[in-house]
C-alpha positions in Angstrom: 157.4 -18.2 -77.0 153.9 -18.0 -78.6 151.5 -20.8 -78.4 148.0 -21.2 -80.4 145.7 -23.8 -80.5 142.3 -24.4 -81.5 139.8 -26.3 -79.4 136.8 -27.5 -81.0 133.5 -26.9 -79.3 130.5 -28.4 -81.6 129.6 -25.2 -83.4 132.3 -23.0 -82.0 135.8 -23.1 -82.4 137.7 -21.7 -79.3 141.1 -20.2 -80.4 143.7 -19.4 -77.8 146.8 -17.6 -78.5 149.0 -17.9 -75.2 153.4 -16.6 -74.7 155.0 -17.0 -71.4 153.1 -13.6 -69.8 149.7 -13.6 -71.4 147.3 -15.7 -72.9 143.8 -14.8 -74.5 141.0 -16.6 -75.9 138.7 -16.0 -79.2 135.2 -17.7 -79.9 134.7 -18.2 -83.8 131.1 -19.7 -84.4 132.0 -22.2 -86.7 133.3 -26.1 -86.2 136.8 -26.3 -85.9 136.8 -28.4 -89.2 134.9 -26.1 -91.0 137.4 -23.3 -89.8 140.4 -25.3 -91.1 139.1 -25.9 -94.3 138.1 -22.2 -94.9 142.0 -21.6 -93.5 143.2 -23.9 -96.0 141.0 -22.5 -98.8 142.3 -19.0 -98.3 145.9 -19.9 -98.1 145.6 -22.3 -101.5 145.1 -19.6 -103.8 147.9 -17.2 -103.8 146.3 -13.9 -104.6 143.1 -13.9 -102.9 143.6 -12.0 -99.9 140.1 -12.6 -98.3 137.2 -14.6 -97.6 134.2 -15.1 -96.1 132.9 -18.3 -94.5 129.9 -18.7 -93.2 129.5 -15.9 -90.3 133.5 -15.0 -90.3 135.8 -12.7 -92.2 139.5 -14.4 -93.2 142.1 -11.7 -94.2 145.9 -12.9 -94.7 148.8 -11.1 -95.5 152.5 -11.6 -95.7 152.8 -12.2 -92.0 149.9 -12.8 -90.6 146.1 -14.3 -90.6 143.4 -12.6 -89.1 140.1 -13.9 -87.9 137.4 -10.9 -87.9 133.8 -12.3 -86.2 131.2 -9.1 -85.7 134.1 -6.6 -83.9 136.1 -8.6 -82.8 139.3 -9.9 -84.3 141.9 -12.5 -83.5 145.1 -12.3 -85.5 147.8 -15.3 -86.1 151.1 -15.2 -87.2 151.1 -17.5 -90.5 153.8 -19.5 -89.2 151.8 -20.7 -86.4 148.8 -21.3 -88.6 150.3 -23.7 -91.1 150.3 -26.9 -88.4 146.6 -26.1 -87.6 146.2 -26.9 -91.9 148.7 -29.3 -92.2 147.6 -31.3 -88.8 
């Protein structure tokens, strides 16, 4: 079973992505309501496929929703990313 969640930190976002094994953590440098509302940006309009916001890079595809900040890269499956919009 996969688990995400996003902990807000002031200006950082903290985005864990746990299944029963492993678990791992990604920094985003943005306010976890300012992430949201970038997520829910990219995933209104239907054809746009990315987005910058602020010092991140949103890519989504049919699957999943990745998170690119410098090199590093935390990817979501887009099932588990609609309660984080919809919450």
């Amino acid at each position: 079973m996969q688990r995400y969640t996003l902990d807000d930190h002031g200006e950082t976002t903290q985005i864990t992505g746990a299944t029963d094994s492993s678990s791992w953590t990604f920094t985003v440098p943005m306010a976890k309501a300012s992430l949201v509302a970038a997520i829910k940006a990219l995933l209104d309009e239907p054809e746009t496929r990315e987005q910058i916001a602020g010092a991140i890079f949103l890519v989504k595809n049919s699957t999943d929703l990745k998170i690119h900040v410098g090199s590093g890269c935390a990817v979501i499956p887009l099932v588990h990313v609609f309660p984080f919009v919809m919450a």
